[in-house]
C-alpha positions in Angstrom: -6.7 0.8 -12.8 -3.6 -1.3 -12.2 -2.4 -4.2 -14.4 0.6 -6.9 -13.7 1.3 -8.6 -16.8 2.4 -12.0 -16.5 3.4 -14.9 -19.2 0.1 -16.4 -20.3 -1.8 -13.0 -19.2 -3.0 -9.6 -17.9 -4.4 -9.5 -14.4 -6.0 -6.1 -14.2 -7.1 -4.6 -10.7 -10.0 -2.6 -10.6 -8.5 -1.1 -6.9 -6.2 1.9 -6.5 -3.2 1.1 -4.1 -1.7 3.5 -1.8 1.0 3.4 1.1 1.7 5.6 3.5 5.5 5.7 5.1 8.4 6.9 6.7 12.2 6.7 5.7 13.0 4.1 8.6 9.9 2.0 8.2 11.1 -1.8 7.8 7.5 -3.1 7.4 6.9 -0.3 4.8 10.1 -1.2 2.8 8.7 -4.9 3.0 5.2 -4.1 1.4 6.7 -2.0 -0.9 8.8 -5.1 -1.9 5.4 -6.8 -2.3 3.7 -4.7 -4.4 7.4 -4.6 -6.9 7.8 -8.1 -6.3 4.1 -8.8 -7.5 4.3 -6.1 -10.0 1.6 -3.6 -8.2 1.3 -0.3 -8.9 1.3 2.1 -6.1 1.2 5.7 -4.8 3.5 6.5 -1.9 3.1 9.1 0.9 6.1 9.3 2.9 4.3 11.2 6.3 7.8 12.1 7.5 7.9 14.7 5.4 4.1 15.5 4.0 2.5 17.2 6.5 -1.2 17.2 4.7 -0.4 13.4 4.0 0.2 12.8 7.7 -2.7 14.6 8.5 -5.2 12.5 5.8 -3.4 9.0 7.6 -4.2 10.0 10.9 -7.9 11.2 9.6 -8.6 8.1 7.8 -7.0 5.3 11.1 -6.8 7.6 14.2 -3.5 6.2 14.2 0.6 7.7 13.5 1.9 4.0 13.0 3.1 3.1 9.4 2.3 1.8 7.2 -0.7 2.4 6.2 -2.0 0.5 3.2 -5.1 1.4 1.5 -5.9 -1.1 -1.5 -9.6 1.0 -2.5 -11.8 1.2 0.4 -9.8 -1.4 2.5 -7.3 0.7 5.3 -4.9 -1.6 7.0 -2.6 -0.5 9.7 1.1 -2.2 9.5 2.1 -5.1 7.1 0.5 -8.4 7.1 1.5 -10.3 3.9 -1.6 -12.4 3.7 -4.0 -9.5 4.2 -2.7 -7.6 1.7 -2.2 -10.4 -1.1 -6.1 -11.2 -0.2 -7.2 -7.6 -0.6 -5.1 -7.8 -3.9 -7.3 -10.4 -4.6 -4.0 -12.5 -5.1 
C-alpha cells in the first residue's frame, strides 16, 4: 500500500508501483521525477545491471525498451505522463 500525504489529507493507493530502468534512460529519470514529484512510492529495477530483472521485463512485454512501469496489473512500455497519472488514479 502506498500513501502521499498532502495538506487537508492522505491519498492512499491500493496499487504497488514498480519501474524498470537503465542508467542512461531519460524517460525513466522523468517518471521517476513523477512518482517523487507526486510523492509515489516505488520499487526500481535497473535491467542494466539485474540480469533476473531483465529477464522478468522482457517476460512480462516481449520488449528490451525502458521503462517499463507497472502500477498493479497495468504494464506500460516507455513514459506517457497522462497514462501513468490515470493509472495512479491521479
Amino acid at each position: 500500500m502506498l500513501a502521499r500525504r498532502n495538506e487537508k489529507s492522505i491519498i492512499v493507493f491500493m496499487k504497488t508501483v514498480s519501474i524498470y530502468t537503465t542508467d542512461t534512460c531519460t524517460y525513466c529519470k522523468q517518471a521517476k521525477e513523477l512518482f517523487k514529484e507526486k510523492g509515489i512510492e516505488y520499487n526500481e529495477y535497473n535491467v542494466g545491471h539485474d540480469a533476473d530483472k531483465r529477464k522478468e521485463m522482457i517476460d512480462k512485454t516481449g520488449q528490451m525498451g525502458v521503462p517499463v512501469i507497472q502500477i498493479g496489473d497495468d504494464v506500460m512500455v516507455g513514459f506517457d505522463r497522462t497514462a501513468v497519472l490515470e493509472a495512479l488514479g491521479m
